[in-house]
Steps between C-alpha positions, in 0.01 A plus 500: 500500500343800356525471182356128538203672689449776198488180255219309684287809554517607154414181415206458753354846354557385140268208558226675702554760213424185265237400675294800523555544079334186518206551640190598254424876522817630624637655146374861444256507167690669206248758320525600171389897415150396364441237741105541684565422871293558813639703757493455906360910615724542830314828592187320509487461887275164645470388829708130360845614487517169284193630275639579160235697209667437170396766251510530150531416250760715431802508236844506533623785304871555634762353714701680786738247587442118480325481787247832496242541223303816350135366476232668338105454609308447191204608662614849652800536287715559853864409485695371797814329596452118675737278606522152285417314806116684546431415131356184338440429129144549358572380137669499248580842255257457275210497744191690273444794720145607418211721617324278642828364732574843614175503620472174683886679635340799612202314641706196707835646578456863560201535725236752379542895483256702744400810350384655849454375861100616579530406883690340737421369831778469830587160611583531861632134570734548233547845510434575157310657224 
């Protein structure tokens, strides 16, 4: 009776298994070191939980594991490590990285840098500055 039971289930579990491979956009994205992707910034806290800001481009300049990535910002030079599953492709290797599109990188992607603050004013419904 039991070993009957472990048969079906096994089997049940190798077609939902099946199944789900089938499906478009269930297979993890194989990157190659080179590789421009976009990657999903976790820190970057929004009030959508479902909200995701893809940065980049960036380029994949090692591997960790086959599932974990060592990206590297072309615009700030910053290296990280992202999960395969927060990354997207860009293009291909031989994208011509030039002046002018890590400018349009810094200007898009990366927000502006603020040299000073000259005032600031209290928002008292929100409770902040």
């Amino acid at each position: 009776m039991h070993k009957r039971t472990a048969t079906i289930t096994s089997a049940v579990r190798a077609a939902g298994r099946k199944g789900h491979d089938m499906k478009q956009g269930t297979t993890m994205a194989q990157f190659d070191i080179g590789d421009f992707v976009l990657y999903a910034d976790v820190w970057q806290h929004t009030r959508s939980k479902l909200h995701v800001n893809w940065c980049g481009p960036a380029q994949v300049v090692a591997t960790t594991s086959n599932w974990i990535f060592e990206v590297r910002n072309l615009v700030t030079g910053q290296q990280k490590e992202v999960h395969v599953s927060r990354l997207k492709f860009y293009s291909d290797s031989s994208l011509d990285v030039s002046e002018d599109l890590l400018l349009h990188i810094a200007h898009n992607s990366e927000g502006h840098i603020v040299d000073s603050l000259l005032e600031a004013r209290y928002n008292r419904t929100e409770k902040k500055a």
